[in-house]
N, C-alpha and C positions, 0 to 999 in steps of 0.2 A: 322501634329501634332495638329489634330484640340482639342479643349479647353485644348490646354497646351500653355502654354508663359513662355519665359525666359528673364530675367531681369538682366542686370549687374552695377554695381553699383563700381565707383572709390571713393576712400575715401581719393588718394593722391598718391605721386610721390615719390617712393625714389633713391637714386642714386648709380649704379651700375656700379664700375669699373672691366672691365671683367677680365683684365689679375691677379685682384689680385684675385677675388673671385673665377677665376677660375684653378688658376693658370698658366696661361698660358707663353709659351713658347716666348720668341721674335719674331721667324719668324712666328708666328700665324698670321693668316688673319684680326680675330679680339685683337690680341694684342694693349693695348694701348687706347681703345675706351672706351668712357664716356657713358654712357646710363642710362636713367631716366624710370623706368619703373611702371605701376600701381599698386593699393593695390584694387582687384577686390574682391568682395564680388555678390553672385548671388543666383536670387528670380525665384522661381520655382510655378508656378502659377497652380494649378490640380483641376477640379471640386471637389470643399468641404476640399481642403488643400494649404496650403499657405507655403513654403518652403524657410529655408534662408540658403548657404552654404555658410559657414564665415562671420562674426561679426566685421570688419576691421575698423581700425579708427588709423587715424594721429596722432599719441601724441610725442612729440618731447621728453619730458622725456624717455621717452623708447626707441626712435629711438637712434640707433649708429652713432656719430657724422659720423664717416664712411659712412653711408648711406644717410646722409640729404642733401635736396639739397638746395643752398644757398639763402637767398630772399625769400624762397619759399612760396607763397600762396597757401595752401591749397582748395580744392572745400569743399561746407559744406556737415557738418558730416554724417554718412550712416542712421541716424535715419530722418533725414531731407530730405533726398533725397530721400528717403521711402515713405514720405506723400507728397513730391510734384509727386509722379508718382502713386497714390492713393491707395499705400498700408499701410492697418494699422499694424501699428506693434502689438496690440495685438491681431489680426485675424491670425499671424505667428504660425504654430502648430508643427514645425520640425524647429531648428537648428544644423546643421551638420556641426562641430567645424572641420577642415581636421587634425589639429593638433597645440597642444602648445607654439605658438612663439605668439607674441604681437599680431603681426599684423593680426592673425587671429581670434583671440579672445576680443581686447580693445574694442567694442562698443559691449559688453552685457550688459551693466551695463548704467543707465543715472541718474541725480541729480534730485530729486523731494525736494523742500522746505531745501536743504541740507543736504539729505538724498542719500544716494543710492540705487536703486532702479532697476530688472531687466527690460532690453530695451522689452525683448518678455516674458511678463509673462504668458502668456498662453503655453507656448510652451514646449518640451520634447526636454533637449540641448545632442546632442549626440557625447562623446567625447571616444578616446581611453584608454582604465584602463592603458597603459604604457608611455602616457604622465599625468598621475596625480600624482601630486609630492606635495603636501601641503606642506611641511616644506621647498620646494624650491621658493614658492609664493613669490613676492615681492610686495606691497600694489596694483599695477596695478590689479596683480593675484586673491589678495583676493575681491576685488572691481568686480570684475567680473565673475570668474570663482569660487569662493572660493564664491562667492555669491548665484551663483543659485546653490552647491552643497547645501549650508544651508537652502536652501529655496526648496529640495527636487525637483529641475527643472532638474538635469544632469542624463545622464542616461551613465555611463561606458561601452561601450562597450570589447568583445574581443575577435572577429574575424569577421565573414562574419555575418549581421543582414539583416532582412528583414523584411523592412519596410511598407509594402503593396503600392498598388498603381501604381507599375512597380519600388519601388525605391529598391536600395539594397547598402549599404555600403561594402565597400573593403576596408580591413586589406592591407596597402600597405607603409611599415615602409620602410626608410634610411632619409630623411630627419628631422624627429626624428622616434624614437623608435615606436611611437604609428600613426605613419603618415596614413592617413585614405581619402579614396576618395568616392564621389557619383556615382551612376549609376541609368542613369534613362531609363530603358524599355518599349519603348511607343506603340510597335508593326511595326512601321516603321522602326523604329532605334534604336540604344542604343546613350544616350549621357551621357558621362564620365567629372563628376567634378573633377580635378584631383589638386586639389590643387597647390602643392609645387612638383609635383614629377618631374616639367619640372621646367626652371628658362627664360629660353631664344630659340630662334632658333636654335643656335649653335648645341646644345642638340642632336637636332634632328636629326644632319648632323653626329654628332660624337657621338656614340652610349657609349664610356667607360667616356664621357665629365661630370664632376659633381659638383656642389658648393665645394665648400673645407668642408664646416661642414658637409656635406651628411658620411653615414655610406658606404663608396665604395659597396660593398659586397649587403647589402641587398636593397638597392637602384639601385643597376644594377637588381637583383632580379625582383623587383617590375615594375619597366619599360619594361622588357621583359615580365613578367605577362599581364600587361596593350598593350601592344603591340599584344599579340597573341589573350587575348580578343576581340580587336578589330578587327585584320584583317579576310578578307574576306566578310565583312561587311558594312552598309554605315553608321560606328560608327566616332563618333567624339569627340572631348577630348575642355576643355574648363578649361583655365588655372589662374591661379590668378595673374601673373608676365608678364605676355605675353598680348599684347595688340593690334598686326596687324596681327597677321594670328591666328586660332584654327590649332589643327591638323587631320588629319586623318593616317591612316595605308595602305599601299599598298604591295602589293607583285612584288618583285624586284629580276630577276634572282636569284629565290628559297629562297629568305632571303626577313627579314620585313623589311619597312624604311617605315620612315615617311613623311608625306610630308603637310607641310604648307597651308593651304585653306586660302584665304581672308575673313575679316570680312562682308567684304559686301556681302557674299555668301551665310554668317549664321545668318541673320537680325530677 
């Protein structure tokens, strides 16, 4: 993948009790287990483009007392960790929103003199037309997303976009309605942003396994999609919740499964 780099960036930990979010069953394997997992946000480096998928940031107002974790010291915020690893946020020219929950959208927005101000003003913020809800905004929303809509920065998508450059956006809703992933075709590979359409390992293992908020129905959808995408291929999937393996696709006694790749594989 020569002059391409990828970049990821934690913005913070929240905490994930599996049995309840997943509902799970007692005699589950992972029944009962605590897990603290990241809030990944990632920088997509292209000769003459600068790339950010998800805009994530810690803010305990919006976090659900459910998900915090106790004590907890955050790492500094994804604008900051931006410029210590020498990118400028206003050299960012795509922001690719995967979809409308806090955590993927709270650091569009930063304070100038007490003012709010967008984090990548140069940039085309690219969100699904079916997560935009204005009248659902809560000040977070409008400080951010309600911000660079008024500032002519958003750009609605509503289906498959092509973005030049090898990137292409995928329409790929259950986790909300307007849930949306990257794809970047480099000519060696495809590598697949895929947001929220995984949560954990488990996932992978148990193919009907799903957050309890996911829409059942078009989130199995979408992961079968994203699945057949990949296989046969040496495509790889890079997730926002998941922090020790990425995945890949293989082919398994005629049927697709996933299977976990180390981080240290995909450096």
């Amino acid at each position: 993948m020569e002059n391409i780099s990828i970049s990821r960036f934690n913005s913070g930990h929240l905490r994930f009790d599996l049995s309840e979010i997943y509902r799970l069953p007692t005699n589950h394997q992972f029944a009962g287990q605590i897990v603290d997992v990241p809030m990944f946000s990632y920088h997509i480096s292209l000769p003459g483009r600068s790339i950010l998928v998800d805009a994530a940031d810690y803010d305990v107002q919006e976090i659900s007392e459910t998900f915090l974790v106790p004590d907890y010291e955050p790492p500094p915020g994804l604008l900051e960790q931006l410029r210590t690893s020498g990118i400028d946020a206003g050299s960012i020219s795509d922001v690719i929103i995967t979809h409308a929950h806090f955590d993927h959208y709270g650091a569009l927005s930063t304070v100038v003199n007490g003012r709010y101000q967008p984090a990548f003003p140069n940039a085309r913020h690219y969100l699904n037309k079916a997560d935009w809800h204005p009248k659902r905004l809560n000040d977070k929303g409008w400080q951010t997303l309600g911000l660079v809509e008024q500032l002519g920065l958003l750009k609605l998508t509503g289906g498959k976009v092509n973005l030049g450059d090898g990137l292409l956006i995928l329409p790929m809703p259950g986790e909300t309605a307007g849930h949306q992933i990257l794809c970047l075709m480099t000519g060696e590979q495809d590598i697949y942003f895929a947001g929220d359409l995984y949560h954990h390992p488990l996932e992978f293992a148990e193919a009907e396994r799903n957050v309890k908020w996911a829409a059942r129905k078009s989130m199995g959808r979408s992961k079968s999609a994203l699945m057949k995408r990949m296989a046969g291929s040496r495509a790889t999937a890079y997730f926002t919740h998941i922090s020790d393996a990425y995945g890949v696709v293989e082919q398994e006694d005629g049927t697709l499964a996933w299977k976990p790749v180390p981080v240290d594989q995909y450096v």
